[in-house]
C-alpha positions in Angstrom: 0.0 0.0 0.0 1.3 3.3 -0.8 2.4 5.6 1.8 0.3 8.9 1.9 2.4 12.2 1.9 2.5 14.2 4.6 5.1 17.5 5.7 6.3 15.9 9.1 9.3 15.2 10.8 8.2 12.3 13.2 5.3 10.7 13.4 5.6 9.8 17.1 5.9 13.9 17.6 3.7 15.7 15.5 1.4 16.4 18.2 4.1 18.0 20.2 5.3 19.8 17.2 2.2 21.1 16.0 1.9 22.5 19.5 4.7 24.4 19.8 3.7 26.1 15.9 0.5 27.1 17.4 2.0 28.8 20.7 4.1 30.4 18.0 1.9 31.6 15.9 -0.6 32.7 18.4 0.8 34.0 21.2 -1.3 36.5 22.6 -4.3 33.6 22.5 -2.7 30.8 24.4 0.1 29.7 25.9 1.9 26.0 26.9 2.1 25.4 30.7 6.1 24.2 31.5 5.5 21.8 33.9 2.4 20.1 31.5 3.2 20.3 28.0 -0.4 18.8 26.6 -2.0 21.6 28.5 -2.7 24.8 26.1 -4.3 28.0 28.4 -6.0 30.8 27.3 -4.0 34.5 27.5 -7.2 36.1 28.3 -10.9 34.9 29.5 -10.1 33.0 32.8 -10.8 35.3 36.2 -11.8 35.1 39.6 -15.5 34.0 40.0 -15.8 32.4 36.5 -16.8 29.3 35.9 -13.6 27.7 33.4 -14.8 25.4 30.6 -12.1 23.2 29.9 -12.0 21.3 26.1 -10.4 18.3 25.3 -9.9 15.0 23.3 -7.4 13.6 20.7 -5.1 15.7 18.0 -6.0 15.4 14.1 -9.4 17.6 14.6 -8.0 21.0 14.3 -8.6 23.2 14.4 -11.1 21.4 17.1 -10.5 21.4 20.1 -7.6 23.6 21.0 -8.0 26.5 18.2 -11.3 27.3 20.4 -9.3 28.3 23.6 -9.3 32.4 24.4 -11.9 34.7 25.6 -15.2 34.3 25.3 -14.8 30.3 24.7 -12.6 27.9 26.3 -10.0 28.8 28.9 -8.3 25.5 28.3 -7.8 22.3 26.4 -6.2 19.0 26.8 -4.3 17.7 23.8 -4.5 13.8 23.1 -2.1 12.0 20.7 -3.9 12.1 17.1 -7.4 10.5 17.5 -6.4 9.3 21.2 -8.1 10.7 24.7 -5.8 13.0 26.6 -4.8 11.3 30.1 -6.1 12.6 33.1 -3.6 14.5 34.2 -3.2 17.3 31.4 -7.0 18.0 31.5 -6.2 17.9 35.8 -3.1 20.7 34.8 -5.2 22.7 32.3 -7.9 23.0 34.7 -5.8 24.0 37.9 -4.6 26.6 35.7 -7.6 28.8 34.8 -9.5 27.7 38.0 -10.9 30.7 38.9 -12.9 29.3 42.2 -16.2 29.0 40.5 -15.9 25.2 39.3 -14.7 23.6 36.1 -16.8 22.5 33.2 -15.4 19.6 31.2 -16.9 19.7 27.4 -16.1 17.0 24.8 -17.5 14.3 22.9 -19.0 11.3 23.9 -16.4 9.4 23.2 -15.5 6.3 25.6 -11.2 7.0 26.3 -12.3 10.5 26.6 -15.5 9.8 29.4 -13.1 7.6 31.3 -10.3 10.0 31.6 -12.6 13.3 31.7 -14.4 11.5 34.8 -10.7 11.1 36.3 -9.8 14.1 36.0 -12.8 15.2 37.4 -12.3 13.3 40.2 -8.9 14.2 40.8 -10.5 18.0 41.1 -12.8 17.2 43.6 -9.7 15.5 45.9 -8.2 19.6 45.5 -11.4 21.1 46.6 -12.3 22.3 43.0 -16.1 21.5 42.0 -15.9 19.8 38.5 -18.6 18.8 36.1 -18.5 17.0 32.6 -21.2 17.4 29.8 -20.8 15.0 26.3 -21.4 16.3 23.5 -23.7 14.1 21.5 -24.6 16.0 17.9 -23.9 13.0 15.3 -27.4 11.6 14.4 -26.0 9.0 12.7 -24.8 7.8 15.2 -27.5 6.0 16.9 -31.1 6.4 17.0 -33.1 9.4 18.6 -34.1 7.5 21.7 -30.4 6.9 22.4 -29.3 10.2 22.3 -27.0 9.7 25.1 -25.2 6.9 22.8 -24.5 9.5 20.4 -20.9 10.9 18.9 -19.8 14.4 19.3 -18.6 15.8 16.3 -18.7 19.0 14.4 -21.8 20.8 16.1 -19.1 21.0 19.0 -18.2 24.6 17.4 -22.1 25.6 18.5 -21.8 24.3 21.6 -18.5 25.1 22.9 -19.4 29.0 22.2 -22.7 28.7 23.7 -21.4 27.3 27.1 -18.2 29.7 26.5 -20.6 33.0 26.8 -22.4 31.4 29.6 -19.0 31.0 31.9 -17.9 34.5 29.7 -21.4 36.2 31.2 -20.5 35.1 34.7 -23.0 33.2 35.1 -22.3 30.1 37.8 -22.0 26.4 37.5 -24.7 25.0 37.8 -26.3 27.6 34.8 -23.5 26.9 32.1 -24.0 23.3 32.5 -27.8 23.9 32.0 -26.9 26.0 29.1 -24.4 23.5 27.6 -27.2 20.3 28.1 -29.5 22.8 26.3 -27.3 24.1 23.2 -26.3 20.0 23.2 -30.1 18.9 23.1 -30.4 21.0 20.1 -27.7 20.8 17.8 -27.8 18.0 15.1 -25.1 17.1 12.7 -24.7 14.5 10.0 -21.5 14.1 7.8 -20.1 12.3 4.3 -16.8 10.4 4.0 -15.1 10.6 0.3 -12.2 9.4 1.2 -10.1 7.9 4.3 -8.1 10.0 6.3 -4.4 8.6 7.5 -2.6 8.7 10.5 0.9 10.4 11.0 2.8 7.3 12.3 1.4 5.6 9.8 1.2 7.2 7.0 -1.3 4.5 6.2 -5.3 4.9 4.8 -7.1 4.5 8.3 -10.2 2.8 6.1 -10.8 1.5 2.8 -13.4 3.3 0.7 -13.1 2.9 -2.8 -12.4 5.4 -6.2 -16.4 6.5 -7.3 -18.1 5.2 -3.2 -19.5 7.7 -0.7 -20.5 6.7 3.3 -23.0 8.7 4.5 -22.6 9.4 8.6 -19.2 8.1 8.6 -17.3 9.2 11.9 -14.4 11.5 12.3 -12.6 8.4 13.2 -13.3 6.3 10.5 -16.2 4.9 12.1 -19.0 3.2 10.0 -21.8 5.1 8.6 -25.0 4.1 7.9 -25.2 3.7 4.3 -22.5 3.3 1.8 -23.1 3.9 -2.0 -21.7 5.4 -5.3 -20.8 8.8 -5.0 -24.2 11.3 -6.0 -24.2 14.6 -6.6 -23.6 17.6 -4.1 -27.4 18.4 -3.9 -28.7 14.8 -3.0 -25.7 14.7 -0.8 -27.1 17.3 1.1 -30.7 16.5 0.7 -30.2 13.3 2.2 -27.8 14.5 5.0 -30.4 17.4 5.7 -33.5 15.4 5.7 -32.1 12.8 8.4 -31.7 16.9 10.3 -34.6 18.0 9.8 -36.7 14.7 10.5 -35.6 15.0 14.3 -35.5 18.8 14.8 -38.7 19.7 14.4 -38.9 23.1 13.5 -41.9 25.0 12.5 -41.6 27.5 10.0 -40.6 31.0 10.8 -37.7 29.2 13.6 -34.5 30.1 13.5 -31.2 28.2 13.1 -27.3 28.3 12.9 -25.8 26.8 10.4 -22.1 24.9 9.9 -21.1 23.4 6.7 -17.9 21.8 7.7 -14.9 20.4 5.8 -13.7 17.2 7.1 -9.8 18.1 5.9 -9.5 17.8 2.5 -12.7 18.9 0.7 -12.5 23.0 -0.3 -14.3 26.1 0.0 -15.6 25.2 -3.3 -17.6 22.3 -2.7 -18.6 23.3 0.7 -20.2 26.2 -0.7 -21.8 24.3 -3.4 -23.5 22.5 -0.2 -24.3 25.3 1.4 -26.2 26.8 -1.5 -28.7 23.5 -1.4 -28.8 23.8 2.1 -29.9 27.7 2.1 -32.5 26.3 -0.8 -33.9 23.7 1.5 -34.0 25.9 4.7 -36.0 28.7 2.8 -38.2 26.3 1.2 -38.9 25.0 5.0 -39.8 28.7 6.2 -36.5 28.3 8.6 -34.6 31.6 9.3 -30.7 31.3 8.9 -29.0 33.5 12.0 -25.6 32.7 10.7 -23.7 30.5 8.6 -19.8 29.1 9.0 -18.7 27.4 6.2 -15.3 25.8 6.3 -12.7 23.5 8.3 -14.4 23.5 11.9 -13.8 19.9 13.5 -11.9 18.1 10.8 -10.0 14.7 10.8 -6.9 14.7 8.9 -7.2 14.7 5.4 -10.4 13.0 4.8 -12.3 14.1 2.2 -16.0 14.8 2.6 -17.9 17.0 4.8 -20.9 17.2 7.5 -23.8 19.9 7.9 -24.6 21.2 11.6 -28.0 22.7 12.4 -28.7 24.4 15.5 -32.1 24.9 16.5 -32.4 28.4 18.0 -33.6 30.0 20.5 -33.6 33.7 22.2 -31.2 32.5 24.9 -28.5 30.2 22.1 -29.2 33.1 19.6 -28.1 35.8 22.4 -24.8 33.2 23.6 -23.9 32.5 19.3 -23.5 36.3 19.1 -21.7 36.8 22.2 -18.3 37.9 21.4 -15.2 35.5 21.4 -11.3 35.8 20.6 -9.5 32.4 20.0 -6.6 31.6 17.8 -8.9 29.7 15.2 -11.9 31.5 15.9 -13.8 34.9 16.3 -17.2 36.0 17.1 -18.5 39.7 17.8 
């Protein structure tokens, strides 16, 4: 099998060396901790009396989950090796860091390495006196069925809810009301993606999944992980129209509702095509009576090189609408 090509040094450090390109590039958003270098901080956001949301979960997602750490968003992230949980101790470091003596919120998705280490590291808090909670992101519909919610993947609707919990903690508003906020952005965000192509992994340099030349798999996870229906490769609008009605099915919206939408490259595929999407998607909305508040369109939660691309709806309300547009400065991301 032929090696894929890839502008790294060492496989078995690209995560480390990525890192210390970002802290370059962005200084005045984030900065490493010495003693815990898996630990990136935000420069600005984390204060006395505000709740700290701490992000997390495996490299190879970017700019997911790290390039949403700076004010207004995440005060911290723990880094994981490339599609791999983050121990417990760098989420334990990152969170130390920006406590600010109102509690810690743990976001990330529902993911098992990342549950078991998260809950750790929660614990570990609690042993230092520091209230900690943990909410899962759960967005990928395909990924089991309604009633299961709970069993669901989180995947690129994290942008939505990361920001929404981000102003809540931003706002000052305590614990107990940013993880109310963060259940309730969760409970209505809905995303649903298409694999064209596999994505490989830096020490391997190896396709992480077969998927043949001319083949689509729609609801494919951002690890590779089976979809619910594999076929030839259709056309951009039925792509969309069958990602979208899977959406819309559950959501529920009546007409005149508003919603946010994220058309999200999963590495590879350009501006071009996701644009090409999010025209059908603007078609269908209007033709539903749904308002669009805003629209990101572009590489938001991504994994490797993988071609293809999901659609993210969030179903609005005054209180997710107010939180979207609450202003946020991140290395990767900007709102305001």
């Amino acid at each position: 099998m032929t090696e894929t090509q890839k502008l790294i040094n060492d496989g078995n450090r690209a995560v480390d060396e990525m890192l210390a390109g970002i802290a370059a590039a962005h200084p005045h958003h984030v900065a490493r901790l010495d003693h815990a270098p898996r630990a990136i901080i935000a420069r600005h956001g984390p204060r006395p009396g505000k709740v700290a949301i701490v992000v997390g979960g495996g490299s190879g997602h970017e700019p997911t989950f790290l390039g949403y750490v700076g004010k207004g968003l995440a005060d911290a992230c723990a880094v994981g090796n490339v599609f791999a949980s983050p121990p417990p101790q760098p989420a334990v470091d990152a969170a130390m860091a920006v406590h600010g003596g109102a509690g810690v919120l743990f976001l990330y998705g529902n993911y098992a390495g990342d549950v078991m280490n998260f809950d750790m590291a929660s614990e570990l808090l609690e042993m230092e006196g520091i209230e900690a909670r943990t909410v899962l992101t759960t967005d990928d519909v395909a990924s089991a069925p309604a009633g299961e919610r709970d069993k669901r993947r989180g995947v690129a609707g994290n942008v939505f809810i990361f920001k929404a919990a981000g102003a809540a903690a931003d706002l000052m508003m305590p614990l107990d009301e940013v993880v109310r906020v963060a259940h309730h952005a969760n409970a209505r965000t809905y995303t649903m993606g298409v694999a064209l192509s596999a994505c490989s992994l830096p020490q391997t340099r190896r396709p992480n999944f077969d998927l043949p030349a001319g083949q689509m798999e729609i609801g494919m996870g951002i690890h590779g992980e089976p979809g619910v229906r594999r076929g030839p490769l259709l056309p951009a609008n039925a792509v969309a129209d069958e990602m979208l009605d899977a959406i819309l099915a559950e959501m529920k919206a009546d007409p005149g509702d508003e919603v946010a939408v994220l058309v999200n490259s999963l590495g590879a595929t350009p501006l071009m095509e996701l644009y090409i999407l999010n025209a059908r998607v603007a078609e269908r909305l209007a033709a539903a009576g749904l308002k669009v508040h805003v629209t990101l369109v572009g590489p938001y939660c991504t994994s490797l090189e993988m071609a293809g691309a999901s659609i993210t709806l969030m179903h609005l309300d005054d209180e997710l609408k107010r939180l979207l547009d609450h202003p946020c400065d991140c290395a990767m991301f900007r709102a305001g």
